[in-house]
C-alpha positions as CSV (number, residue, x, y, z in Angstrom):
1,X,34.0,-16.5,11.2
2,X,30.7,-15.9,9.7
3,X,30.9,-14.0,6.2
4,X,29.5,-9.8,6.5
5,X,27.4,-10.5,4.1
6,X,25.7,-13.3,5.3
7,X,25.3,-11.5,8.4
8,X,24.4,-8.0,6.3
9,X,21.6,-9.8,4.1
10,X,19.5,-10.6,7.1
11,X,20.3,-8.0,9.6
12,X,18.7,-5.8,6.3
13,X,15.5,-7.9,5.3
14,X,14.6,-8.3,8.8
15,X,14.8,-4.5,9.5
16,X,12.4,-4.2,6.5
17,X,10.2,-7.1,7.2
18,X,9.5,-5.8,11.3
19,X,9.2,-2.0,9.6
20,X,6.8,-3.7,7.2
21,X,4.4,-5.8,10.3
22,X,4.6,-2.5,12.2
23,X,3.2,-0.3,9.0
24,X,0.9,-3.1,7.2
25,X,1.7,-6.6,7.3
26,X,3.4,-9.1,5.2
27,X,6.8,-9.2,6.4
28,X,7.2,-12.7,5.3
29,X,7.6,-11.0,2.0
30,X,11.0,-9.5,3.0
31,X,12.3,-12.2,5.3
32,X,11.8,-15.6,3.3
33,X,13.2,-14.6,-0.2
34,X,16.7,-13.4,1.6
35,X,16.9,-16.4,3.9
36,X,16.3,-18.4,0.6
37,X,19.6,-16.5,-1.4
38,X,21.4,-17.3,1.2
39,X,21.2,-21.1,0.4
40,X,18.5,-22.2,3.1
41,X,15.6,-24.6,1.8
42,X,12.5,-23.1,1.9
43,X,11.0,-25.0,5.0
44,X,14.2,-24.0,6.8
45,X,14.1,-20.0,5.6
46,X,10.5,-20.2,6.8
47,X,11.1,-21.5,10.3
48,X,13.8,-19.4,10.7
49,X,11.8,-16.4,9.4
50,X,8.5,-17.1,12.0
51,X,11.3,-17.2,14.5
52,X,13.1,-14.3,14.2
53,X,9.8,-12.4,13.8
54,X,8.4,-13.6,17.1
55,X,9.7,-11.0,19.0
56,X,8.0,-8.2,17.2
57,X,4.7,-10.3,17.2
58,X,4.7,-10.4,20.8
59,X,5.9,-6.9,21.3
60,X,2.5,-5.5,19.3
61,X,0.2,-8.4,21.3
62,X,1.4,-6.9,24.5
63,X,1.2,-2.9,23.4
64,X,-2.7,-3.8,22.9
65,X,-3.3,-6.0,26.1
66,X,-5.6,-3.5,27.8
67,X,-7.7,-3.7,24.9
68,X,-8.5,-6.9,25.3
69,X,-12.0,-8.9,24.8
70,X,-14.2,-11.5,24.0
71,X,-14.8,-12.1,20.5
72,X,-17.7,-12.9,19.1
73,X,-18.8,-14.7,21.9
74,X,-15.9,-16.8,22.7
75,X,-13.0,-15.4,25.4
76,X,-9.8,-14.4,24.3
77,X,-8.2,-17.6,26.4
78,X,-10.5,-20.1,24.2
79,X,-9.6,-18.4,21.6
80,X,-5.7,-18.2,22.1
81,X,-6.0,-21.9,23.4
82,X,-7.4,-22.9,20.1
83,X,-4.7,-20.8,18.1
84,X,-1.9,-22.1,19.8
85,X,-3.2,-25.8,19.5
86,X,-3.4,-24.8,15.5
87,X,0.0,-23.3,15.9
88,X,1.8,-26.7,16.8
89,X,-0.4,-28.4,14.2
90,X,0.4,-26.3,11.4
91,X,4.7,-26.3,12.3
92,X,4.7,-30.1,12.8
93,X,3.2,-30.1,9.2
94,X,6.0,-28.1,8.0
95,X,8.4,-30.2,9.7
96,X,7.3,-33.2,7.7
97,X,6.5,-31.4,4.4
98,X,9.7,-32.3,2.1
99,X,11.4,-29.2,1.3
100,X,11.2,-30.2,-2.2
101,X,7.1,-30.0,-2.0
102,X,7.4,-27.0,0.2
103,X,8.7,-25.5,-2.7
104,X,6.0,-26.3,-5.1
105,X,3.5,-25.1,-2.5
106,X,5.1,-21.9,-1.0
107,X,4.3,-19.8,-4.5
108,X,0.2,-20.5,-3.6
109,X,0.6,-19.6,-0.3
110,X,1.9,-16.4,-1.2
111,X,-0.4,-15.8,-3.7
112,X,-3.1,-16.3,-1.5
113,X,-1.7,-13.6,0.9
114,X,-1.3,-11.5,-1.8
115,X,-4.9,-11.8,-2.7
116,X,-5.8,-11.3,0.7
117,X,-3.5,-8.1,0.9
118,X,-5.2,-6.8,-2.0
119,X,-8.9,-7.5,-1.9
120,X,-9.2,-8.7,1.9
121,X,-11.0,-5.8,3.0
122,X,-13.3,-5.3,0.3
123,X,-14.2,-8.7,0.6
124,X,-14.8,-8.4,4.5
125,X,-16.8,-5.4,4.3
126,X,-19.2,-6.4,1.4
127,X,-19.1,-10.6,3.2
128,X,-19.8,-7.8,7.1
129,X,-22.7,-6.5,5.6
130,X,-24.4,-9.5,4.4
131,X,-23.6,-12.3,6.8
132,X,-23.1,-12.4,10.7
133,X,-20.6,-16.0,12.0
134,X,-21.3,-17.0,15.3
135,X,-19.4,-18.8,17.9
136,X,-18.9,-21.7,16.5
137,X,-17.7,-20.7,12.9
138,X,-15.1,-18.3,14.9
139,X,-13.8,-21.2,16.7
140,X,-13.7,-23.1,13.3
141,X,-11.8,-20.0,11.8
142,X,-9.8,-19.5,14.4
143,X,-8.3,-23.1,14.4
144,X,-7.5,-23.0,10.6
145,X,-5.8,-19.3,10.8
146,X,-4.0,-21.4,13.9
147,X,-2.8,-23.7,11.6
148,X,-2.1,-21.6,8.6
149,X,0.1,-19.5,10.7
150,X,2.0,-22.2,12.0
151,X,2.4,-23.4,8.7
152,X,3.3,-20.5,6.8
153,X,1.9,-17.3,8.4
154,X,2.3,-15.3,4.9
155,X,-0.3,-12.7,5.2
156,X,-1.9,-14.0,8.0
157,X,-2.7,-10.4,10.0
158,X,-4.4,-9.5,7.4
159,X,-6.2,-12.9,6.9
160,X,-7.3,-12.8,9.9
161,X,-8.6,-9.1,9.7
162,X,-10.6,-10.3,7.2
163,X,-12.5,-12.8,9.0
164,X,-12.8,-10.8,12.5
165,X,-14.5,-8.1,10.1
166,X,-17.3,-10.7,9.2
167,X,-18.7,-10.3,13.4
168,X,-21.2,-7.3,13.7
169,X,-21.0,-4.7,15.6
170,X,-17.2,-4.5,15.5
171,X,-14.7,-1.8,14.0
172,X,-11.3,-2.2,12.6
173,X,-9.9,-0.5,15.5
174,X,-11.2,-3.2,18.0
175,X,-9.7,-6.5,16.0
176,X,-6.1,-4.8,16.6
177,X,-5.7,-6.4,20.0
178,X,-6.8,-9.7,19.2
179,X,-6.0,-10.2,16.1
180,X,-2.1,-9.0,17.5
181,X,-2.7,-11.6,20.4
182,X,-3.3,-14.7,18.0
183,X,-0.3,-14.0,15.8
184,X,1.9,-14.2,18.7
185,X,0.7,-17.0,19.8
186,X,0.5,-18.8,16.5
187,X,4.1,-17.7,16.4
188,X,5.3,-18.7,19.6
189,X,3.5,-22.1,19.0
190,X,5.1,-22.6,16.1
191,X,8.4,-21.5,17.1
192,X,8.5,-23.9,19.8
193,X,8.5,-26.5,17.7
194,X,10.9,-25.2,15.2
195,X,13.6,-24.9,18.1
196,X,13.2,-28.2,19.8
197,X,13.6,-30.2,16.5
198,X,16.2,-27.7,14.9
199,X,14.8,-26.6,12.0
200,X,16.2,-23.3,12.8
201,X,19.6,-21.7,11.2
202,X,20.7,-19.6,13.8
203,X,23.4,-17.5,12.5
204,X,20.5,-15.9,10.0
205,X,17.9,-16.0,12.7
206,X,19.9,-14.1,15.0
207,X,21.0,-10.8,13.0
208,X,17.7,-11.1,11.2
209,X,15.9,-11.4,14.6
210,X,17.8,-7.8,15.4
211,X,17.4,-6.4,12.3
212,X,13.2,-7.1,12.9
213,X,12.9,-5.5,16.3
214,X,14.8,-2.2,14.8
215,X,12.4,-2.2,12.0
216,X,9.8,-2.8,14.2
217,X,10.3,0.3,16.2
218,X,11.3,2.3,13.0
219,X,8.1,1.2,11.2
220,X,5.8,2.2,14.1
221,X,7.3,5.8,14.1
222,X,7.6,5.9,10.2
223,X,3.9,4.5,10.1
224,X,2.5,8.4,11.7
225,X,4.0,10.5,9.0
226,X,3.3,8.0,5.9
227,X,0.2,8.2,4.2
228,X,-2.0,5.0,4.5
229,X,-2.1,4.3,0.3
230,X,1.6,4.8,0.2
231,X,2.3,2.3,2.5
232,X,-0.5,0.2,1.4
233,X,1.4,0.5,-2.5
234,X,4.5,-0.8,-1.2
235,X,3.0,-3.5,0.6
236,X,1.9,-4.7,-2.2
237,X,4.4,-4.1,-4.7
238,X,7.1,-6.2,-2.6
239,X,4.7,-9.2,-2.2
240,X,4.0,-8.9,-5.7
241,X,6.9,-9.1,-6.9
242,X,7.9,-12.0,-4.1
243,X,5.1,-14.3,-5.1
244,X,6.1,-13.6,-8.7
245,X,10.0,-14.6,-8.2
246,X,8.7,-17.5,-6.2
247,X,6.3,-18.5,-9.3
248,X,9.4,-18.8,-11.5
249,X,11.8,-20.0,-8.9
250,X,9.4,-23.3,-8.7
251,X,7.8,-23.7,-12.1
252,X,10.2,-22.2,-14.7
């Protein structure tokens, strides 16, 4: 009979991790580090994490279906195509990265989403007024956020916020349906993958996977009557403080 606690631990940072997607982003940030206490090596806690997440990815892509179109240029199908192709490409790599070298690596990757989290607008809005990508760096984009996500997927909403900003003519408001649509995809890919060659604990997955779609919900209805720099502070306080226990958990 399972332990409460192990049961507790990710019922609780899956409830905050979907609450955090739904209000910001970066629910990684709640998910991996208590998959990680619980004993699971890091490539393991971060397939189980993508999975248990998926459902609340695809929940958001489908909210903003009508709002659908093309990019840039390029349809969302060649688009969606491209990100789940990057999807599979970026899980198989984290199938065959040792977890020992996953562990080295994880603390940059959650840097870098942490320096997306914190300076990614600025830095599409002052890139959005200076330079215009066309079809074929979107496609080039979109291939590498496919892979990144399937890989890791730290951050990778607001990553990819980021780079949608750099097309002209398009608001913040209009990249919420795509950029939804390629994170569930890049999940599903990925997750697909994680499943058939079992790099997924299931007795975490499954409470946490609860615990996400109640935060989830939560966090949509919480997100109305919270101010945008409050939760904008806590976003980045928990992946500061994440990357930072990460930092010392590989190099100290």
């Amino acid at each position: 009979m399972p332990d409460p606690a192990s049961l507790a631990l990710p019922f609780a940072a899956g409830t905050v991790g979907g609450a955090m997607n739904a209000l910001a982003g970066g629910g990684t940030f709640a998910t991996l580090p208590s998959l990680i206490a619980l004993g699971l090596p890091a490539n393991v806690a971060n397939a189980t994490s993508n999975v248990a997440l998926l459902p609340g990815a695809g929940a958001s892509a489908w909210a903003f279906r009508d709002e659908l179109a093309p990019l840039g240029g390029v349809g969302v199908r060649m688009l969606a195509a491209i990100t789940f192709a990057g999807g599979l490409v970026g899980s198989w790599l984290l199938v065959v990265t040792p977890s020992a070298t996953f562990d080295v690596i994880i603390p940059w990757l959650l840097l870098f989403a942490f320096l997306v989290i914190a300076f990614g607008k600025r830095a599409a809005e002052w890139l959005h007024a200076r330079v215009t990508i066309g079809a074929r760096t979107l496609v080039a984009a979109q291939t590498l956020l496919g892979v990144y996500g399937g890989y890791f997927g730290g951050g990778v909403g607001l990553i990819t916020t980021a780079v949608y900003g750099l097309l002209a003519g398009i608001g913040p408001r209009a990249l919420f349906a795509p950029r939804t649509l390629m994170l569930a995809v890049a999940n599903f890919a990925a997750a697909l993958v994680f499943v058939a060659v079992g790099m997924v604990e299931w007795r975490a997955c499954l409470p946490m996977l609860a615990g996400a779609s109640l935060g989830g919900w939560a966090g949509a209805h919480l997100g109305k009557r919270l101010s945008p720099p409050l939760v904008r502070a806590w976003t980045l306080l928990v992946t500061l403080a994440t990357t930072l226990v990460f930092f010392w958990r590989a190099y100290a």
